[in-house]
C-alpha positions in Angstrom: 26.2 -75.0 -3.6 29.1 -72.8 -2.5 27.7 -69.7 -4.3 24.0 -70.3 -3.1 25.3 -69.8 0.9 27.5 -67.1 0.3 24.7 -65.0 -1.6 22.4 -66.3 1.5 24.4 -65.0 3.6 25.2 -61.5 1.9 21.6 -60.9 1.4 21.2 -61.3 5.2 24.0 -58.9 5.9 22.5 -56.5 3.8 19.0 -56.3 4.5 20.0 -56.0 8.4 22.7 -53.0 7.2 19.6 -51.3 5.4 17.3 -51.6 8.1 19.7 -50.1 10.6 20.2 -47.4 8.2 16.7 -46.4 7.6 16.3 -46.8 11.4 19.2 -44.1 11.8 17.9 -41.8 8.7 14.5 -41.8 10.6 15.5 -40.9 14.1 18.2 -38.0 12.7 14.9 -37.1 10.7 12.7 -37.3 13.9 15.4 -35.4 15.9 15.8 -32.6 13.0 12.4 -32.0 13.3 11.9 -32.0 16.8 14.5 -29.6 17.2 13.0 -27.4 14.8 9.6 -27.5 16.5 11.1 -26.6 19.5 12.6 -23.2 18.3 10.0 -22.8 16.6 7.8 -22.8 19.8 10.6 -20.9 21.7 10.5 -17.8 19.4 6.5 -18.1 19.5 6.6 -18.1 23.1 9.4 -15.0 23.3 6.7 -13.3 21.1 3.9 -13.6 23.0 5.5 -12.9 26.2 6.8 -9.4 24.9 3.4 -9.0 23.4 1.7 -9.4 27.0 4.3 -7.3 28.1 3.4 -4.6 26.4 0.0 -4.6 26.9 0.3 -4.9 30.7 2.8 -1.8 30.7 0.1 -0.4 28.1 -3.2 -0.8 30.8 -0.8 0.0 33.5 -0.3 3.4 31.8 -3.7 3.4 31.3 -4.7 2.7 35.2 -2.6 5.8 35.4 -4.6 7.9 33.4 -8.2 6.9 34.5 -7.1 7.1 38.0 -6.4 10.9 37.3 -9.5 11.6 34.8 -11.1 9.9 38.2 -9.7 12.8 40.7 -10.8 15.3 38.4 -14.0 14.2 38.0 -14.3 13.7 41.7 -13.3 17.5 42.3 -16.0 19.1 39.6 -18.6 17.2 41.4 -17.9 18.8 44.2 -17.7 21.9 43.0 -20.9 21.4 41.3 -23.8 21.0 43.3 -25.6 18.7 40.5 -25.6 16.4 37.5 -26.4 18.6 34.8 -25.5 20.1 31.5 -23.0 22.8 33.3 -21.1 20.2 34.8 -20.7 18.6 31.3 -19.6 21.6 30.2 -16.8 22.1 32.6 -16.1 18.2 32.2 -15.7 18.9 28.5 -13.5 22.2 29.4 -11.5 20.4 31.6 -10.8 17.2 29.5 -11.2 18.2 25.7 -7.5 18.1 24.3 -6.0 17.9 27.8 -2.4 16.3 28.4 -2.0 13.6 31.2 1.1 11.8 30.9 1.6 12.3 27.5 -1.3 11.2 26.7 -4.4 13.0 24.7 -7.9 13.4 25.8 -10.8 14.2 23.2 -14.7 14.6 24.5 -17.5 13.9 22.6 -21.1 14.4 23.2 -23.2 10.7 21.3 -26.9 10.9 22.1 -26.8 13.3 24.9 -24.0 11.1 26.8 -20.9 13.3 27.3 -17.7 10.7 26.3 -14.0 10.8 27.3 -11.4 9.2 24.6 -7.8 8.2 24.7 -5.1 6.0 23.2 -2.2 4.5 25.0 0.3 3.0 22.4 0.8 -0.7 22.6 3.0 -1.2 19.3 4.1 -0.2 15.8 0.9 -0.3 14.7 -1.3 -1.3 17.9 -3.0 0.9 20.6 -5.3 0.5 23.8 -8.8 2.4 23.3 -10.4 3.6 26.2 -13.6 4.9 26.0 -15.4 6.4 29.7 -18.9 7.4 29.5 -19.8 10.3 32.1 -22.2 9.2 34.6 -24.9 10.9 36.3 -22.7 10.8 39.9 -25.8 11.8 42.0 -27.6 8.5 40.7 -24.6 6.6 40.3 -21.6 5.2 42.9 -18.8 6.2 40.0 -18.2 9.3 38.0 -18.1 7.4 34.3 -18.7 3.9 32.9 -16.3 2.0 30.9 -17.6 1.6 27.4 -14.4 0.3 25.4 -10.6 -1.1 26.7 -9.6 -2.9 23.6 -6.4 -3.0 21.4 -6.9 -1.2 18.4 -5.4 -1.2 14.7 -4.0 1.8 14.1 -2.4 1.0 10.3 -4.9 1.4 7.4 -5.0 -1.4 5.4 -4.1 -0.5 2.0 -4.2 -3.5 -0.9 -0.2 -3.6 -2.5 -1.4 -5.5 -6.2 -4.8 -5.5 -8.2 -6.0 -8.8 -9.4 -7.4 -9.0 -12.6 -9.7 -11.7 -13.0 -11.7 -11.3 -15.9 -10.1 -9.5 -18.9 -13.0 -7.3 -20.7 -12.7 -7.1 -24.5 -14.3 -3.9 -26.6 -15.7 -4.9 -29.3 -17.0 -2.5 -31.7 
């Protein structure tokens, strides 16, 4: 009878040991992953926030730039009586290729519409497209129309490995 207690009360020591240590493996696995969520989230977050960053500084610079394509519109109007196809023509002398801040403007004429380009950089491989459409300003309160503010790819995409999926035999 001695033997039955003491192995009664073993197995009771034991099975309360293992449950404390699978309680303890549990929450150190719990905490383990927690704490790797967390950084996880924290580096995400960094990322992001440097990402809006730079495309805040990247419409900013943008503002910049439309605010002076703006001006010069505004002063060939008024040097030009009318809406017309001369006043496109000294909107595309004026524009085409010009530098503002570093920055390169290219006019194209699409279905009659006379339309003002540019890039700002956002990233490596990223940029802000503007587009402005030039508006008839005698029919019109503005001198252009926004057609495109959108980041860009600028990187081609070029595939790194073939996949062969079906092997073609000759036979002759």
């Amino acid at each position: 009878m001695k033997k039955d207690k003491q192995q009664s009360s073993f197995v009771n020591i034991g099975s309360s040991s293992l449950l404390i240590v699978f309680l303890v493996l549990c929450l150190a696995s719990f905490a383990i992953l927690s704490l790797s969520s967390a950084k996880s989230d924290h580096s995400f977050s960094e990322e992001l926030a440097d990402h809006k960053t730079e495309y805040y500084n990247a419409t900013s610079k943008a503002s910049l730039v439309l605010d002076k394509i703006d001006n010069l519109l505004a002063d060939s109007a008024e040097s030009f009586g009318s809406f017309g196809n001369s006043y496109k023509n000294e909107v595309t002398a004026l524009l085409h290729e010009a530098q503002i801040d570093d920055i390169t403007l290219t006019c194209r004429t699409i279905n009659n519409n006379l339309i003002v380009c540019y890039q700002i950089p956002v990233r490596e491989r990223q940029a802000l497209d503007v587009k402005l459409s030039i508006t008839d300003y005698t029919e019109s309160e503005t001198y252009y129309e926004i057609d495109t503010w959108q980041i860009i790819s600028t990187d081609t995409w070029e595939s790194d490995q073939k996949l062969n999926l079906m092997q073609l035999k000759n036979k002759i």
